[in-house]
Structure formats: C-alpha cells, structure tokens
C-alpha positions as a printed NumPy array, in Angstrom:
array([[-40.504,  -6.928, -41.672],
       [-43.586,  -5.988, -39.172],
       [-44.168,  -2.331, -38.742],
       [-42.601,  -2.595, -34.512],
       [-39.035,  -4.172, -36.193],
       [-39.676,  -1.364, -39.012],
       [-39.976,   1.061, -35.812],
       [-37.295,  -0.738, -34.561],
       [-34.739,   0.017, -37.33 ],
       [-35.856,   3.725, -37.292],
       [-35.241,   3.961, -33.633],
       [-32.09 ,   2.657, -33.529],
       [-30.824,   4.662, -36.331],
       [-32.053,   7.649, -34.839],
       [-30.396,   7.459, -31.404],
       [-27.602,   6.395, -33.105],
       [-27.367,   9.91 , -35.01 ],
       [-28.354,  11.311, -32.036],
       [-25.729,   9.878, -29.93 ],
       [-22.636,  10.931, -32.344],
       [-24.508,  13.847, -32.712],
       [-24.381,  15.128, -29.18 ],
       [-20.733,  13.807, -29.069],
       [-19.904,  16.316, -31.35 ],
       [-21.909,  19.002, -29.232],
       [-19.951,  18.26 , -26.409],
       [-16.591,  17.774, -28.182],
       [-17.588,  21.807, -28.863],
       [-18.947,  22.903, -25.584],
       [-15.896,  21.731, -24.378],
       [-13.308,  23.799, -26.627],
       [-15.913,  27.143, -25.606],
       [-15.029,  26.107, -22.172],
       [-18.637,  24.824, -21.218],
       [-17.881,  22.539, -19.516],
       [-21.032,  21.845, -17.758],
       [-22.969,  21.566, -21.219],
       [-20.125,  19.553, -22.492],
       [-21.024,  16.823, -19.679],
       [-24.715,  17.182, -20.373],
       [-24.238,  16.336, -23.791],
       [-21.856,  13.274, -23.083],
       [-24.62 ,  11.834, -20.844],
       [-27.768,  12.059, -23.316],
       [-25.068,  10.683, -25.631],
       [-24.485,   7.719, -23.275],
       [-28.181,   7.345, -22.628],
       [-29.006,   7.464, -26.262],
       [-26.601,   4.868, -26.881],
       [-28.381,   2.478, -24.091],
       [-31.269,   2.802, -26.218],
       [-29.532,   2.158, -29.999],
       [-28.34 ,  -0.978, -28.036],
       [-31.656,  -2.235, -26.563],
       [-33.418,  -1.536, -29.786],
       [-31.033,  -3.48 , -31.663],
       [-30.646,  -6.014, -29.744],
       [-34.572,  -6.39 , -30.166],
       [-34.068,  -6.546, -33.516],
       [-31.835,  -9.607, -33.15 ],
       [-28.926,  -7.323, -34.691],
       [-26.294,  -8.607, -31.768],
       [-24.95 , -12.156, -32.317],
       [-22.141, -14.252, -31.601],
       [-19.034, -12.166, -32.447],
       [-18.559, -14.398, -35.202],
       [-21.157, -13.435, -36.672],
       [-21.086,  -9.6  , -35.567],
       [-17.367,  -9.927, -37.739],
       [-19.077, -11.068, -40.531],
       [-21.208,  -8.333, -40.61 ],
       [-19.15 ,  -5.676, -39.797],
       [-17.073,  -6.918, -42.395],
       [-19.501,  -7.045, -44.906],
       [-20.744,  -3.206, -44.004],
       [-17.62 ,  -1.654, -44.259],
       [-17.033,  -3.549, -47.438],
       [-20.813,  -2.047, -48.983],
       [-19.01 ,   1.428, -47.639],
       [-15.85 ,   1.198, -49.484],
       [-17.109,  -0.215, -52.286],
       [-20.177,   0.767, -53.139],
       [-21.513,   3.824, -50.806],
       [-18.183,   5.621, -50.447],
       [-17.604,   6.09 , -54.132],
       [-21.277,   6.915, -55.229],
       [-20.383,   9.861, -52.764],
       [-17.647,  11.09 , -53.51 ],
       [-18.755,  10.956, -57.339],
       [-21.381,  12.901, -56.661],
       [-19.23 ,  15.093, -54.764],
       [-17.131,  15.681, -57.218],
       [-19.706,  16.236, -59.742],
       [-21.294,  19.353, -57.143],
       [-17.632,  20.814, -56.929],
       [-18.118,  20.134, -53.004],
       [-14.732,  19.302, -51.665],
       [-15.551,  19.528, -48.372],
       [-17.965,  16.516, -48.694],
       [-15.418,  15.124, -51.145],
       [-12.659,  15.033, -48.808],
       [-14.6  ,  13.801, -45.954],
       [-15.999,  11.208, -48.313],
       [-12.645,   9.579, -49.05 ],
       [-10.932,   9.774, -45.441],
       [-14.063,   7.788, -44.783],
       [-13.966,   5.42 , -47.934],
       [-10.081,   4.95 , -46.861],
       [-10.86 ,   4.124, -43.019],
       [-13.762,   1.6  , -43.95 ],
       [-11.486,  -0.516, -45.732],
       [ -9.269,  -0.891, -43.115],
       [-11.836,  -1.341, -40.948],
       [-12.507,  -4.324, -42.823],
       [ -9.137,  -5.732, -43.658],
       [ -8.967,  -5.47 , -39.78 ],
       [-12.057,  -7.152, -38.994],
       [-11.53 , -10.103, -41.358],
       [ -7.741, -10.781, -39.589],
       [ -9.911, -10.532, -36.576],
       [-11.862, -13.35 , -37.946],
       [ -9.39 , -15.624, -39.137],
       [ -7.215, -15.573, -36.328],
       [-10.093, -15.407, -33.802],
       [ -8.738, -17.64 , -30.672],
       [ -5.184, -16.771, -31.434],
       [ -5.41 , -13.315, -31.342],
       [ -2.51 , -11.285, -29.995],
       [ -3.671,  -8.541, -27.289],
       [ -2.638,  -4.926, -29.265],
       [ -3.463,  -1.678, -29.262],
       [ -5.666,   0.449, -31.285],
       [ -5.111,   3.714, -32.554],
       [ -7.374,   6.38 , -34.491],
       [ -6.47 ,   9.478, -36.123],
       [ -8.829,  12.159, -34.824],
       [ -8.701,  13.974, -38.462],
       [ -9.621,  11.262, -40.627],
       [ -9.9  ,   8.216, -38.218],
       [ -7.777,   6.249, -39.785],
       [ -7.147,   3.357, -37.487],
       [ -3.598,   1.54 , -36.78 ],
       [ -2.598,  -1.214, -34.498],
       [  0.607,  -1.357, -32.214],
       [  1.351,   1.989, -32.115],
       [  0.683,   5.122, -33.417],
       [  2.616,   6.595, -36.79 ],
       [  4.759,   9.433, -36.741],
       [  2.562,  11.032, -39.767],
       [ -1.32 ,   9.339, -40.673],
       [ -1.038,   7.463, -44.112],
       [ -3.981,   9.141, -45.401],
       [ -4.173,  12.465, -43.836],
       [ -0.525,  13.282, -42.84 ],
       [ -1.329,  14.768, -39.647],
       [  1.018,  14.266, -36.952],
       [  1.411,  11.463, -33.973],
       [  0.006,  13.428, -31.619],
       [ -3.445,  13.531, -33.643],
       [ -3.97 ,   9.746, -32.945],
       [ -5.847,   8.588, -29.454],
       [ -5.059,   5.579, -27.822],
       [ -8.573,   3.284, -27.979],
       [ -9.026,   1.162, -24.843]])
C-alpha cells in the first residue's frame, strides 16, 4: 500500500469517527434544546461523510453491490466472530459492564447484519421491497415491521425507527 492510499485509509476512518461522532453531539444538543448547535453538528456530520465517501471511493473501496455484499458480509462476520468476542472477553475480564453490554448488543446486531446481507445476496434480482427497522437501544435491526419488544434488548416498539 503507498503512503497517499495509507493516508487514504486514515482519512476515511477518521471522518468516519468524526461523522458518528458529531451525530451523537447533535442527537444531545438536541435533547438540551440547542437546537441551533444540534443543526450545526448534523451538517459537519453530513460534510464529513462527503469526505469518508470520496476518500474511499479513491481507495477503490466502492464496487458493484455485489461485491459491496460480499464485503459487508464478510466484516460483520470478522465482528461477530472474531472482534466482538475478544471484547467482550476482555470486558469481562476488567469487570466493565458497561463496555460489556455494549459489546454484545453490538456482537448480536452484526450477525444479523450479516445473515441479512447474505439473503440480500442470494436473492439479489428477486428481492421483495420491505422495510427496515432499528432499535435505537441496541440497533438491532428487523424487517417488515417493527416487534412489540426487541429480541435482544427488550425495549419496547416504540424504540425502533423506521429506516428509509
């Protein structure tokens, strides 16, 4: 790898923090009822996320969604099986259940994420139009509709938002 796709990779993975990041500023402007920061935040998120995307696609990281399935499918797979439960070891091990807990809501959701990906990929052309829904505790995401209670976090319906 040259030292520009190394820069590359660095860049994108910082605007990517950055852009989640400034989400989650805005996400708590918004419940101190600053609103006006709130919308600041949202749009260096946006523009930090037009810049992840340039830089990646660079990098050659955006191909046919084929492709883009197979490798979303095998990331969420290195997640759940491999990253995920190194964490939540460790977690354990440091008595930290906040990390622990966030750890395997996460390790949960990335294997649905890829169970959902690879029916994406083997139905491909005959895919039915659904809907998408993700728990805003744990993000555990659903098609069709949304449960009454989240399989892995029991929160309620109401906790789920419709993706578009």
């Amino acid at each position: 790898m040259t030292k520009s796709e190394k820069n590359l990779a660095e860049a994108f993975a910082g605007e990517s923090q950055a852009n989640r990041k400034y989400l989650a500023f805005a996400k708590k402007a918004d419940e101190e009822g600053l609103v006006q920061v709130a919308k600041l935040f949202r749009a260096a998120a946006a523009a930090e996320t037009v810049h992840a995307h340039a830089h990646l696609r660079v990098l050659g990281g955006i191909g046919d969604t084929v492709e883009n399935l197979k490798e979303a499918i095998s990331g969420e797979t290195h997640e759940f099986m491999e990253m995920y439960p190194r964490m939540i070891n460790e977690a354990v091990e440091e008595e930290n259940k906040g990390a622990q807990m966030s750890f395997m809501y996460a390790n949960a959701v990335e294997k649905i994420h890829a169970e959902l990906y690879q029916a994406a990929l083997d139905a491909m052309a005959g895919l039915d139009e659904t809907a998408y829904f993700v728990c805003d505790v744990c993000g555990n995401t659903v098609e069709g509709e949304a449960p009454d209670r989240c399989s892995i976090c029991a929160v309620s319906k109401d906790h789920f938002m419709k993706i578009d």
